[in-house]
Each structure stands twice: as structure tokens, then as C-alpha cells.
TORKOLKOL-211137 format. One record per residue: residue number from 1; x, y, z negated of N, C-alpha, C, O in turn. Coordinates in nm, 2 decimals. Each point is the difference from the previous one (the first is absolute). Example, Ala and Ser with C-alpha at 12.3 -4.5 7.8 and 13.67 -1.06 7.14 Angstrom:
BEGIN
resi,n.x,n.y,n.z,ca.x,ca.y,ca.z,c.x,c.y,c.z,o.x,o.y,o.z
1,1.32,-0.57,-0.78,-0.09,0.12,0.00,0.09,0.12,0.00,0.10,0.00,-0.07;
2,-0.14,0.11,0.14,0.09,0.11,0.00,-0.08,0.11,-0.08,0.05,0.11,-0.01;
//
This chain:
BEGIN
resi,n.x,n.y,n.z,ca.x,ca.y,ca.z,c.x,c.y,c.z,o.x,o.y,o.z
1,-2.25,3.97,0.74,0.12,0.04,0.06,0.10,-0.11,0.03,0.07,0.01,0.10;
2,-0.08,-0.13,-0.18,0.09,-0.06,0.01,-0.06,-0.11,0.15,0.07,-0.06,0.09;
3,-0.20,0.07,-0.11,0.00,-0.13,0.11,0.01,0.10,0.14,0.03,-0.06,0.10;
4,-0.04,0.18,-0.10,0.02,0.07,0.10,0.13,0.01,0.07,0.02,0.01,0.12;
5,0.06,-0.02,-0.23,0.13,-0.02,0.00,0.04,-0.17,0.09,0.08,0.00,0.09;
6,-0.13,-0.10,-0.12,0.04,-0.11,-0.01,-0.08,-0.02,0.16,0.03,-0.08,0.09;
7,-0.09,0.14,-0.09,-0.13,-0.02,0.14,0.13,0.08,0.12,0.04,-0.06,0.11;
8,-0.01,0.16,-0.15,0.10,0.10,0.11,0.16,-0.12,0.03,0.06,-0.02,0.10;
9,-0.06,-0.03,-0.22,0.15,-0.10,0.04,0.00,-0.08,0.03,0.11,-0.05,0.04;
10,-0.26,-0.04,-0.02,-0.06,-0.10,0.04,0.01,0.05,0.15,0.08,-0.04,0.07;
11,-0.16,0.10,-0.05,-0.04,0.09,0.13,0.16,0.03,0.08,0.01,-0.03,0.12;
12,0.07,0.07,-0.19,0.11,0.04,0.10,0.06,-0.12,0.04,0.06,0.01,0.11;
13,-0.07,-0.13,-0.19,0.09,-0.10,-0.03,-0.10,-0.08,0.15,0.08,-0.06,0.08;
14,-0.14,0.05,-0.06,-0.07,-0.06,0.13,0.00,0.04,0.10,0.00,-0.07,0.10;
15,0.01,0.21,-0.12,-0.01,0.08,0.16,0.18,0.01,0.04,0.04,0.04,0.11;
16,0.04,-0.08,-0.21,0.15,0.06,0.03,0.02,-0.12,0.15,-0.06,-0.10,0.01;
17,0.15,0.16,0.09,0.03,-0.16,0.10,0.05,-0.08,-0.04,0.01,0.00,-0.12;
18,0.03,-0.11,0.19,0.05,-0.07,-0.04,0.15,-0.02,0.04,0.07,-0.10,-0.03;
19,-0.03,0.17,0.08,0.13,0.04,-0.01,0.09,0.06,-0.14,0.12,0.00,-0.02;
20,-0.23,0.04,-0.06,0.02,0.05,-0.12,0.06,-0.15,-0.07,0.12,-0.03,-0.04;
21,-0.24,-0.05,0.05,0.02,-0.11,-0.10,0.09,-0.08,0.04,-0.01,-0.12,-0.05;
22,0.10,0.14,0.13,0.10,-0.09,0.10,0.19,0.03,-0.01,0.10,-0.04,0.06;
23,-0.14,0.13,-0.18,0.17,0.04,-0.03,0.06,-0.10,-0.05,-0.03,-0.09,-0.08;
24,0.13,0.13,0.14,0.10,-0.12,-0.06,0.17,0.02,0.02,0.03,0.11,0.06;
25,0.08,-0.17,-0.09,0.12,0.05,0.02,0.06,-0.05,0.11,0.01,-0.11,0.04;
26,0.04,0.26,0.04,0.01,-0.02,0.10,0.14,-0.09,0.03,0.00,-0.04,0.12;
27,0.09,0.01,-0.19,0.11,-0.02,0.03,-0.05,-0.19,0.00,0.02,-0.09,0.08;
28,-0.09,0.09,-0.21,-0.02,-0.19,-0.02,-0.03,-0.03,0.07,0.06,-0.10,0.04;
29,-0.22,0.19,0.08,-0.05,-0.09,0.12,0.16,0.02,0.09,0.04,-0.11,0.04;
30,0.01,0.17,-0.01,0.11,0.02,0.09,0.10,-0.13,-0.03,0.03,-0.08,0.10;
31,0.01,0.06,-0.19,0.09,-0.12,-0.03,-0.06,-0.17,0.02,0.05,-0.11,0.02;
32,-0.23,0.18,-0.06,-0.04,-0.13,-0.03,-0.05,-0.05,0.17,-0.04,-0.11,0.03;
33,0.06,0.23,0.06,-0.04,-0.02,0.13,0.09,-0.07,0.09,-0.02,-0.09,0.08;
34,0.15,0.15,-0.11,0.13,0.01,0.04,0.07,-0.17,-0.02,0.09,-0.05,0.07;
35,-0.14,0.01,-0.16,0.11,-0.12,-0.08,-0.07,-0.11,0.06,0.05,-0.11,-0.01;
36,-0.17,0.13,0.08,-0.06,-0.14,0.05,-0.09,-0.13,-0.04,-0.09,0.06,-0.06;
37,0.06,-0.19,0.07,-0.05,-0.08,-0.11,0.03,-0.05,-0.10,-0.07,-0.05,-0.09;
38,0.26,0.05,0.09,0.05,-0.03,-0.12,-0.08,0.10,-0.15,-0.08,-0.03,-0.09;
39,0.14,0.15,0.14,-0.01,0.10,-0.08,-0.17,0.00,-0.05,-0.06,0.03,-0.11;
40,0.01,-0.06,0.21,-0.19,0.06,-0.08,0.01,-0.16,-0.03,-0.11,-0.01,-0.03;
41,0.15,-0.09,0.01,-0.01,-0.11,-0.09,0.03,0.06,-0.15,-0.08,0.02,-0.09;
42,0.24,0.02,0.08,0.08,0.03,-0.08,-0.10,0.11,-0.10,0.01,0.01,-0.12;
43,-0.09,0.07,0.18,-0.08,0.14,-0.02,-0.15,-0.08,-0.08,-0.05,0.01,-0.11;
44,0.03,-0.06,0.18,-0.11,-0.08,-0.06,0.03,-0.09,-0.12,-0.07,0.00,-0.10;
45,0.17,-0.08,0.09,0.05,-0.06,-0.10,0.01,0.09,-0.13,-0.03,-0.03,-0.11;
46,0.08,0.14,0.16,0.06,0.14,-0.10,-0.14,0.02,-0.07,-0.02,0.01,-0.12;
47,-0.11,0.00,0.26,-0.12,0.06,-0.08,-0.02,-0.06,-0.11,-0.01,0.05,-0.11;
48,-0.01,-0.22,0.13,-0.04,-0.11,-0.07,0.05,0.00,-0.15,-0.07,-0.02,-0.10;
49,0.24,0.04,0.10,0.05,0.01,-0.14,-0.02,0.14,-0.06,-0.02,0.02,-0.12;
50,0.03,0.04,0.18,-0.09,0.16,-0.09,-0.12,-0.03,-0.02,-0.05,0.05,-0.11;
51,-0.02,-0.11,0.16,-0.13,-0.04,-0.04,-0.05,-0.03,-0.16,-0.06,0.07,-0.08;
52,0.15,-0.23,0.05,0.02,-0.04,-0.09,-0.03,0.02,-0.11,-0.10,-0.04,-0.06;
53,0.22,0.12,0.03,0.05,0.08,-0.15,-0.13,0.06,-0.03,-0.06,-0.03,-0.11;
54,-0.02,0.13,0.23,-0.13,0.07,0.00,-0.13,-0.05,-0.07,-0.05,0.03,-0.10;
55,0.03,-0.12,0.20,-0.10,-0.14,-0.05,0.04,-0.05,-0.18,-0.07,0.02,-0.10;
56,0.15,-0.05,0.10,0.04,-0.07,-0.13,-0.09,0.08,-0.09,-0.11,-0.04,-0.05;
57,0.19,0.18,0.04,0.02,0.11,-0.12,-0.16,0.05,0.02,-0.07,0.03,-0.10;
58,0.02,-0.03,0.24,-0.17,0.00,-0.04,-0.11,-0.09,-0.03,-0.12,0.03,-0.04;
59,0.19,-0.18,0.08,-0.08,-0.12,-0.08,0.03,0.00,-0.15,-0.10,-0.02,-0.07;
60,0.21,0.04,0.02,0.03,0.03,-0.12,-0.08,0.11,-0.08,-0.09,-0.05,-0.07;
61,0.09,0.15,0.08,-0.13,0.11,-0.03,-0.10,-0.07,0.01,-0.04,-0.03,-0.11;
62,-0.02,-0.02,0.18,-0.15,-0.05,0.02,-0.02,-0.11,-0.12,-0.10,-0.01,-0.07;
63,0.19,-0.07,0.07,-0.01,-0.13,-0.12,-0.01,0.04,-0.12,-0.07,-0.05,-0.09;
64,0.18,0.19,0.06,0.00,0.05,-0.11,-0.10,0.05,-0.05,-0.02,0.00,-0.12;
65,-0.08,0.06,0.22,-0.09,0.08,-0.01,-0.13,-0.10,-0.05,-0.08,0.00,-0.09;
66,0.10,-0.05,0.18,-0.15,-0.12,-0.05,0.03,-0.08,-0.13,-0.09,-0.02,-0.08;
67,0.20,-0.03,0.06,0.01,-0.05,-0.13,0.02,0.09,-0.09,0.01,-0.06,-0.10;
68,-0.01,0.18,0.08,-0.04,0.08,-0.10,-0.10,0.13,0.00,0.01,0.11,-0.06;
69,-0.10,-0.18,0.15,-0.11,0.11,0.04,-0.07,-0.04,-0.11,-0.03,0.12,-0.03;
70,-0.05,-0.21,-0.08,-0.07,-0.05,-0.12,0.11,0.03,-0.10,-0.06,0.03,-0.10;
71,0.13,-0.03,0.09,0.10,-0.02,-0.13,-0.06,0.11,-0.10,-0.05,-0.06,-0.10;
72,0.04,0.20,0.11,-0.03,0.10,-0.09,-0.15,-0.02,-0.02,-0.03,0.06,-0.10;
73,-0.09,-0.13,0.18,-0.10,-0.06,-0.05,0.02,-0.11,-0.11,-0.10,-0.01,-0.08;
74,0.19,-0.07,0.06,0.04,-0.12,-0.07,0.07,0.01,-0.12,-0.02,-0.07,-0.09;
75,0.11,0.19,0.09,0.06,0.02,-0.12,-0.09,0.09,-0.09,-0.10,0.05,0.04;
76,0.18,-0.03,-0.22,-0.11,-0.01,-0.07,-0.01,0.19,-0.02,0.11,0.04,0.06;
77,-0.14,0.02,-0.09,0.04,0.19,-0.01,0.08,-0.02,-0.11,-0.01,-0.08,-0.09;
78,0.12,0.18,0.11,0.08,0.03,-0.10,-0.05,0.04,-0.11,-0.12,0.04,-0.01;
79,0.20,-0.05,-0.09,-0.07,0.03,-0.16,0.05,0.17,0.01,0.12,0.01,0.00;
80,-0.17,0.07,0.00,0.00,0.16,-0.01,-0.01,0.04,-0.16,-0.08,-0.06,-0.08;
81,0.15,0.13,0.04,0.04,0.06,-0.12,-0.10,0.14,0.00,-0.01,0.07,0.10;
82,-0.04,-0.06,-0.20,-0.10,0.14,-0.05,0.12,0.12,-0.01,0.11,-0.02,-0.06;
83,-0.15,0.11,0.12,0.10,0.12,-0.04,-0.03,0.04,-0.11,-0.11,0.01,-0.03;
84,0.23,0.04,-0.08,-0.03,0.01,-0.11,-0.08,0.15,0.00,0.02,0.07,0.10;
85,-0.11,-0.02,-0.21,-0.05,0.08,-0.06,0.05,0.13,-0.01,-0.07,0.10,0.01;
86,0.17,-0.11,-0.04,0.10,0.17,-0.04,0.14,-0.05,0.09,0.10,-0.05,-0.07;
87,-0.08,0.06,0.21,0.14,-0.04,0.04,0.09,0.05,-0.06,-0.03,0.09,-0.07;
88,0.17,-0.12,0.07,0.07,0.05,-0.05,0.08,0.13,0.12,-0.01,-0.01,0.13;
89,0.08,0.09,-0.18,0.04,0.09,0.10,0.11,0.01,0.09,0.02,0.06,0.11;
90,0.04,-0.15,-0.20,0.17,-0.07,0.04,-0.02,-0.12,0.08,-0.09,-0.08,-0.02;
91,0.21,0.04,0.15,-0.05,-0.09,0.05,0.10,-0.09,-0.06,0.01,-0.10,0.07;
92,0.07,0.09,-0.17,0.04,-0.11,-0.09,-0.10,-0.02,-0.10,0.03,-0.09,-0.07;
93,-0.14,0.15,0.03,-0.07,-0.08,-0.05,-0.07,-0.06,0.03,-0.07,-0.07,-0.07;
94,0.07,0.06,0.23,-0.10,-0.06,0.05,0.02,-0.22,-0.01,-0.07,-0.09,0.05;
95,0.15,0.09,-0.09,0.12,-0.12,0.05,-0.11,-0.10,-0.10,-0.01,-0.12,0.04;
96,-0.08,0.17,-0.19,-0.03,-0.12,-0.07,-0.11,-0.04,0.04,-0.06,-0.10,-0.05;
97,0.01,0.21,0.18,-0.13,-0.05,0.02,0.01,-0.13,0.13,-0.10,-0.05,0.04;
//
């Protein structure tokens, strides 16, 4: 069911036009049309530093990720406590275990 599923959204997602995949706001292209070469300098510059911050925060993730993709291989298992025998039924007794 599911790849049938995934096959139909695949399937729609190809046949849709391409006018679909071409939205965008209409007012930005209008200003960004309007303002000239200054402006699509200024617009591109804009892209550039939104960019940034983006990139960072997902090279960051990635570094993180790889330097502690082994770690839980490397460390040693925690020392696990036996449940006692007859628990107690109170959960303040539970405190000596």
C-alpha cells in the first residue's frame, strides 16, 4: 500500500506543469522587476546573506554528526542495577535501591 502510495505522488509530482513548480511572490518579482539593476544587485546580495546563517547551522549538524557517529560504539555500557526480588509498593521506598 505504501509504495502504491509513494508511486501515485511520485507519478503526480512529474506529470504536474511546470507552471505549478514556478510559484513564487508576486509582489517580490514586481519590485524586484521594477527597481532595476541596482535593486537585483541589492536582491542577490540579500540571497547571499540569508544564505549564510543556513549553510552554517547545516555544516554544523553535519560535524556534529560525524564526530559523534562512533561515540556510543566507544563508550563503555552503563552499569545496570538488578531489580530487586519482592519490589516494594511505595514509590518512597524505592529511593534505597
Amino acid at each position: 500500500m505504501r509504495k502504491l502510495v509513494a508511486l501515485l505522488i511520485g507519478l503526480g509530482a512529474a506529470l504536474a506543469p511546470p507552471s505549478v513548480w514556478a510559484q513564487g511572490c508576486v509582489m517580490c518579482r514586481t519590485s524586484a522587476a521594477a527597481g532595476g539593476a541596482d535593486a537585483a544587485k541589492t536582491f542577490d546580495l540579500a540571497i547571499l546573506v540569508l544564505l549564510i546563517p543556513t549553510i552554517s547551522i547545516f555544516v554544523g549538524i553535519l560535524v556534529f554528526a560525524f564526530r559523534r557517529r562512533n561515540r556510543q560504539a566507544e563508550e563503555p555500557p552503563e552499569e545496570v542495577l538488578p531489580w530487586p526480588e519482592n519490589p516494594p509498593r511505595r514509590l518512597s521506598a524505592l529511593k534505597r535501591y
